[in-house]
Structure formats: structure tokens, C-alpha cells
C-alpha positions as CSV (number, residue, x, y, z in Angstrom):
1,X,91.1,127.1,43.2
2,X,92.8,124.4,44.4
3,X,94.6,125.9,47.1
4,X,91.2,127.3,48.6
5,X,90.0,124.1,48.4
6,X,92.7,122.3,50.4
7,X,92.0,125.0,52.7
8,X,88.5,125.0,53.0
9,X,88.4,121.2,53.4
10,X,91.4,121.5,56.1
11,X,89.9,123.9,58.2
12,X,86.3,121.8,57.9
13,X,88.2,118.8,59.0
14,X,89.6,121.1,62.0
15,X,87.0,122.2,63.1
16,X,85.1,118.8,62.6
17,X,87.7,117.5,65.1
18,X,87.4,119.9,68.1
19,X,83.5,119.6,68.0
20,X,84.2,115.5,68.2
21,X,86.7,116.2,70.8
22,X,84.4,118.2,72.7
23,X,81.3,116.1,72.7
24,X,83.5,113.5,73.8
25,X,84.5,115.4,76.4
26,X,81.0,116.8,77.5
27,X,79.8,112.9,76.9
28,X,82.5,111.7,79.2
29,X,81.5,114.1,82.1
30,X,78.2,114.1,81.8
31,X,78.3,110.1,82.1
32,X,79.8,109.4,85.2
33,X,78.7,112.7,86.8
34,X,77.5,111.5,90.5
35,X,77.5,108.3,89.7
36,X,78.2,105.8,92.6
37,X,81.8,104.1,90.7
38,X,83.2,101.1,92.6
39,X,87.0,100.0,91.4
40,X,88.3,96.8,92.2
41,X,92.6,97.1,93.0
42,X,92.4,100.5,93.8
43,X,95.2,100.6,95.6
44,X,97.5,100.9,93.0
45,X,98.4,101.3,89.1
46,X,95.6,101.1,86.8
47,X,93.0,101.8,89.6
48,X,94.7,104.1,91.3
49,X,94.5,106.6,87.9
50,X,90.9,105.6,87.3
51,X,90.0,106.4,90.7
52,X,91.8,109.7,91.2
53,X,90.4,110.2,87.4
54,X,87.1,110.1,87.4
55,X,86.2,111.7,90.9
56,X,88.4,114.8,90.4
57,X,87.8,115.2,87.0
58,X,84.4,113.5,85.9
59,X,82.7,113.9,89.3
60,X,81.4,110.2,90.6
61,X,81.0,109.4,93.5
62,X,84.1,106.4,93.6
63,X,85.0,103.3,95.9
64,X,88.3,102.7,96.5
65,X,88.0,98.8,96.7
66,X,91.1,96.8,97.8
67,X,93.3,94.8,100.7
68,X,95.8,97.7,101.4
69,X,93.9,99.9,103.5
70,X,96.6,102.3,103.9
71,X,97.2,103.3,100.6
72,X,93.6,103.3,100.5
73,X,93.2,106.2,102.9
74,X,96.3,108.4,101.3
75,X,94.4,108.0,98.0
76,X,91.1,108.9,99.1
77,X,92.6,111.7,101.3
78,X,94.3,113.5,97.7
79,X,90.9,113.1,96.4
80,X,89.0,114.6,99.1
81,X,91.6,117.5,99.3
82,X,91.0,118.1,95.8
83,X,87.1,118.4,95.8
84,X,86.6,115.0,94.6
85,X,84.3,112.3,96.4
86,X,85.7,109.4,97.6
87,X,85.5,106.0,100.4
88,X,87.3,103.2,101.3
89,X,86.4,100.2,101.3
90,X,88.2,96.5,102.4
91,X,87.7,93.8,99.6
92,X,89.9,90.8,99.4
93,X,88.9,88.8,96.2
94,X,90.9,85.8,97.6
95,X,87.7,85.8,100.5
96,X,84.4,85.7,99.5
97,X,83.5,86.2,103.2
98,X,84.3,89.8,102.6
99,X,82.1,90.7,99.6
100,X,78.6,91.1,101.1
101,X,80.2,93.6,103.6
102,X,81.7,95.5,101.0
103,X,78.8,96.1,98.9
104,X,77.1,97.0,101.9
105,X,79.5,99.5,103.3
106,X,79.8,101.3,100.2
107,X,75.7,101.1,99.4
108,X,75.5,102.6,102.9
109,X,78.2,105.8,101.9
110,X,77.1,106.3,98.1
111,X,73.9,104.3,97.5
112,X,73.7,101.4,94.8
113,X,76.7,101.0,92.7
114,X,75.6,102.1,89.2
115,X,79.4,101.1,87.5
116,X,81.4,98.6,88.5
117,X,85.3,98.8,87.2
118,X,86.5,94.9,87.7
119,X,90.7,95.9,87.7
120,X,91.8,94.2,90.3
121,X,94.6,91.3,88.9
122,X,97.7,89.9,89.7
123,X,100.1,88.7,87.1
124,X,102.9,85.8,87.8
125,X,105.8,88.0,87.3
126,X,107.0,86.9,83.9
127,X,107.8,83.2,84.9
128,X,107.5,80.5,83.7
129,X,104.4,77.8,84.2
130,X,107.0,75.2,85.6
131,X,108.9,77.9,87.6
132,X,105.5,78.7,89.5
133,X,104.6,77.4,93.1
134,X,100.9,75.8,93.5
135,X,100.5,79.0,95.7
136,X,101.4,81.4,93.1
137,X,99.3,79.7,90.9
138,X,96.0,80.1,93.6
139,X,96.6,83.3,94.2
140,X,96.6,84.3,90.4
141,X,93.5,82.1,89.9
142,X,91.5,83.1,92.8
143,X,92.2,87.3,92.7
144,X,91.6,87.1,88.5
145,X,89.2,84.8,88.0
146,X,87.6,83.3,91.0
147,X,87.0,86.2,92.9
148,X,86.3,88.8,90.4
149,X,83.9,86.0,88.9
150,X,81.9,86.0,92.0
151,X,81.9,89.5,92.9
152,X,80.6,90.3,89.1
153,X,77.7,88.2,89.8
154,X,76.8,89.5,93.2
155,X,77.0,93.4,91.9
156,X,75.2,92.3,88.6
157,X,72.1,90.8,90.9
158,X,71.9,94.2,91.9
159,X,71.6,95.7,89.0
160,X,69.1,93.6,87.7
161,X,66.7,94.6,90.6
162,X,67.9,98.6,89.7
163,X,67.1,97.7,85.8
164,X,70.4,99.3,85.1
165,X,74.5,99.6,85.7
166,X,77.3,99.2,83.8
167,X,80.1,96.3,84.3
168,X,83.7,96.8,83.3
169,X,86.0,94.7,83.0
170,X,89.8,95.2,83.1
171,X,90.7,92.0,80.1
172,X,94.4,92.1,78.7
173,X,95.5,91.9,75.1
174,X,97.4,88.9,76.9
175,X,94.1,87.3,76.6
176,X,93.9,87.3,73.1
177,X,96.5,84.1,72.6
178,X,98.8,81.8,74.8
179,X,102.4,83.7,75.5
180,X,105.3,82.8,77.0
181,X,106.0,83.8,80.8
182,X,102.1,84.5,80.6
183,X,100.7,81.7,80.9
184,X,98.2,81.8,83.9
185,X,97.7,85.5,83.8
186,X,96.6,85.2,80.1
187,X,94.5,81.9,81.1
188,X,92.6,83.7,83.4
189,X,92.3,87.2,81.4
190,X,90.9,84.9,78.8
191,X,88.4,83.9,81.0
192,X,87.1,86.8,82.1
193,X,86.8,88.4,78.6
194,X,84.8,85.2,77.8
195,X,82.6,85.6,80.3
196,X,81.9,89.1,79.5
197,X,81.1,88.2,76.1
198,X,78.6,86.0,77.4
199,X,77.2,88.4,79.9
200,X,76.8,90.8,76.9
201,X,74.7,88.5,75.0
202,X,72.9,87.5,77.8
203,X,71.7,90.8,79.0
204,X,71.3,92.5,75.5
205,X,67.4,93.1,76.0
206,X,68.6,94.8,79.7
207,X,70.0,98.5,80.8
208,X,73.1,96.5,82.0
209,X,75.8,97.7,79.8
210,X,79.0,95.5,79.2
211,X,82.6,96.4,78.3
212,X,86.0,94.5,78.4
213,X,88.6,96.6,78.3
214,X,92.5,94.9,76.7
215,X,95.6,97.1,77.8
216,X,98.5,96.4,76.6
217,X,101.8,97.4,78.8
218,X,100.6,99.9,81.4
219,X,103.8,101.3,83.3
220,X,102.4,100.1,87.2
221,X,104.2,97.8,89.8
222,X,102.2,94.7,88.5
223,X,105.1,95.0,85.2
224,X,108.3,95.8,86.7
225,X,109.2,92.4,87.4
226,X,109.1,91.6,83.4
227,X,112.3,90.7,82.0
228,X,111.1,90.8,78.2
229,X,110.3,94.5,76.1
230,X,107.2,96.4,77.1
231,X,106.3,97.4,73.4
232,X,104.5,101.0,73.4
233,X,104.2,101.3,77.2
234,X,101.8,103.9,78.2
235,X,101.5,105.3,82.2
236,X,98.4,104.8,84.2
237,X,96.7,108.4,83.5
238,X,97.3,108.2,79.8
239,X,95.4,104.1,80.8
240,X,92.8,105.9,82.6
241,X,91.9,108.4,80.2
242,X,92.0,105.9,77.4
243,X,89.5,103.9,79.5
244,X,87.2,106.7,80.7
245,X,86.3,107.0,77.0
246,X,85.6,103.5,76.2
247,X,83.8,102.6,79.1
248,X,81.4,106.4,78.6
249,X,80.7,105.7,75.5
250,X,79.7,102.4,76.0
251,X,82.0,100.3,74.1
252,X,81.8,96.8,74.2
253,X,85.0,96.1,74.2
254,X,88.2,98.7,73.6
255,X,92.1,97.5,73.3
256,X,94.9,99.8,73.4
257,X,97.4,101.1,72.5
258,X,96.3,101.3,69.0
259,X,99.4,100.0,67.5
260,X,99.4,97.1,69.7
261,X,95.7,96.2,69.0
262,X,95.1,96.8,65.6
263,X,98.3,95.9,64.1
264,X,100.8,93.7,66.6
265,X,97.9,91.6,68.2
266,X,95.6,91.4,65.5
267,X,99.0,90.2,63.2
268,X,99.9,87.3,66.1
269,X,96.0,86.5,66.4
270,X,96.0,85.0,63.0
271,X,99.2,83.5,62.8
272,X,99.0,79.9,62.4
273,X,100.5,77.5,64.7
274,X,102.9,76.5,62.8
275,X,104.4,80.0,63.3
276,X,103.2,81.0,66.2
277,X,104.8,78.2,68.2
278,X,108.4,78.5,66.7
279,X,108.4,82.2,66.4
280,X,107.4,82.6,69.7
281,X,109.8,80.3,71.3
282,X,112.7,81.6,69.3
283,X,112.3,85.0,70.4
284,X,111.9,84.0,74.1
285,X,114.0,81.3,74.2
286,X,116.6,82.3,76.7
287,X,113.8,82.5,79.8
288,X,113.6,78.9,79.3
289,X,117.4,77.6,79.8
């Protein structure tokens, strides 16, 4: 009797997980399905596998938003070729002169953006705050926070007048506390996960859906300057999957991996600083001789 029980209740559970895998699936689809997508840093890494992602496999309509026109065109020309649908468009988040033109170029190809993917980010290559120029500094503040702050709000005007979109944005589980070799790229993913809590309370009683999204070590270009361990490090599709998920089913916000999230981050999170601090420094130490 027992025996047939395990059984029974292991082929329930089975088949309990391919319907939840399925609908997740058919959700996923169904959600993005035509919809006009437009990805910030598409160019490269994370964007690069959400936008090759989700118009060849989920069938919207996507904006390939960056500077690097080039790579722009090769990426939208492997979509095209594989039935996906795809533009190019020029954004540089370090001019705001370039924004309005942008929306309005890829309104004019796709019609009103309906989800905006906010990915675009550039770290400051492991160093340390001191070892940074006021340049490198600018350019970290301006592309993460500045820029994407103001391009948010101009998207999310929008939206309001279309009484629905969705806004995603691309946070860090570097934003969760201050770390070592971080320390402006953490700042600034801080920020923006802020501010999306706050948009999310502030447009609760709209169709304007909010999620931050916290990766943890992504294997892209932006990490291979990083000196230190990249714990659990995951490639860009597995990322884009991952994210695909979250941002279809509406999450408001997703970290991941799982490990890292629920169990690394959330263990440093509630450290006290009397800890933190020493423990931190000890096991970094040598990138400050």
C-alpha cells in the first residue's frame, strides 16, 4: 500500500510539474506575442539574449536600442534571418538630446512601446572608488542612473496616455549592500531599484506594470575585467530565459540565481556591520594594497 502510494503521489507531482511548466510556457508566449519590446544595451550581453530571445522565440516585435550601431545591424540581421522581427535604433543614455528621436523612430517602425526592458549599464571594472577617474565615475552615473532615469520617465508618460505598458528594469543583487570594487556600480543599481519601488507604489491603481530584475554574475563582456570569483555564473540565454519568466508573469521584482538570492545575499543582507565591514575587507583585502 505504501509503495502504490509513493507512486501515485510521484506521478501526481509529475504530472503536476509539466502542466506548470507548460502554462508557463504558453503564459510566457502569449505575453509578449506582438508586443512592441524596446531593450536598452542591446548591443551586447544581457540584451543581446533578451533581444534575440524574445523575437525568435516569444514573437514581439523588439528594439534593438544602443550606441554601437554595427553590432546593432548584425543582431537584427540573425533575427530577421530567423523569422523574428526586429529594428535598430541609436540611443546614447549619456545624451538626452537623443531620446525623443529614438522613441520616435521606433513608434514610427512598431507603434507605441508596450514594454520597456531598462538593461543598459556599465560597471567600473572591479576597481576601486579611489582608483576611479572623475570620468569613469560620469560615465557610470550618467549611462546607470542619469540616463536610464530620464528615459524611464519619458517612456512611462507614454504609457500613461496608452493606460498601460510594462517597465523593467535590469537592478543587480550588487544593489542589495555596499561591496568592495562595487562601489558606484552598486550606488547607482541601488538607485534605480529604489526608484522602481517607488514607481510601483505610485502607479498601483494604473495598467503600468513594474519589475526589477537582480542578476547575479551573468558571463557578458561587462564581467571579464573582475579580478574577484564569479560565484554561480550563469550565460546570457540561461539570463534571458530566467528573465522572460519574471518579467511575463509580472513579478515585481525577481533575483537570481537562486542560490545567490535566497541564501548568499539574503545571509550578507542581514549581517551586522560589525561583520559585514571586517569580513568583507578580509576577504578582499589584497585589491586594496
Amino acid at each position: 500500500m505504501t509503495t502504490i502510494t509513493v507512486f501515485v503521489s510521484l506521478v501526481l507531482f509529475c504530472s503536476l510539474l509539466s502542466l506548470y511548466i507548460w502554462f508557463n510556457k504558453t503564459r510566457s508566449f502569449d505575453y509578449f506575442r506582438n508586443k512592441h519590446v524596446f531593450i536598452t544595451g542591446a548591443s551586447s550581453g544581457i540584451g543581446k539574449s533578451l533581444a534575440i530571445y524574445l523575437a525568435t522565440a516569444k514573437s514581439a516585435r523588439v528594439s534593438l536600442a544602443a550606441r554601437s550601431l554595427n553590432k546593432l545591424e548584425d543582431i537584427c540581421k540573425s533575427i530577421q534571418e530567423k523569422g523574428g522581427s526586429a529594428q535598430v535604433i541609436y540611443l546614447d543614455l549619456c545624451d538626452s538630446s537623443s531620446f525623443t528621436k529614438a522613441l520616435e523612430q521606433s513608434t514610427k517602425g512598431f507603434g507605441n512601446i508596450d514594454i520597456l526592458i531598462a538593461n543598459a549599464a556599465v560597471n567600473n571594472d572591479g576597481l576601486c572608488f579611489t582608483s576611479l577617474s572623475l570620468e569613469q565615475l560620469d560615465k557610470v552615473m550618467q549611462t546607470n542612473l542619469r540616463g536610464t532615469i530620464l528615459f524611464i520617465h519619458l517612456v512611462l508618460m507614454n504609457m500613461m496616455k496608452d493606460n498601460g505598458g510594462h517597465i523593467v528594469g535590469i537592478s543587480s543583487l550588487a544593489g542589495y549592500r555596499g561591496l568592495p570594487m562595487g562601489s558606484i556600480y552598486g550606488a547607482t543599481k541601488a538607485a534605480l531599484s529604489n526608484l522602481l519601488e517607488s514607481l510601483r507604489i505610485e502607479l498601483y491603481h494604473t495598467n503600468v506594470h513594474i519589475t526589477t530584475i537582480h542578476p547575479g554574475f551573468i558571463d557578458t563582456p561587462a564581467i571579464q575585467g573582475m579580478k574577484h570569483p564569479k560565484l554561480f555564473l550563469l550565460s546570457a540565454e540561461t539570463a534571458a530565459k530566467k528573465i522572460t519568466n519574471a518579467v511575463a508573469s509580472r513579478k515585481y521584482t525577481y533575483g537570481f540565481p537562486w542560490v545567490m538570492e535566497h541564501i548568499v545575499m539574503r545571509f550578507i543582507r542581514y549581517l551586522p556591520e560589525t561583520v559585514f565591514v571586517p569580513l568583507l575587507y578580509f576577504l578582499t583585502r589584497k585589491n586594496f594594497a
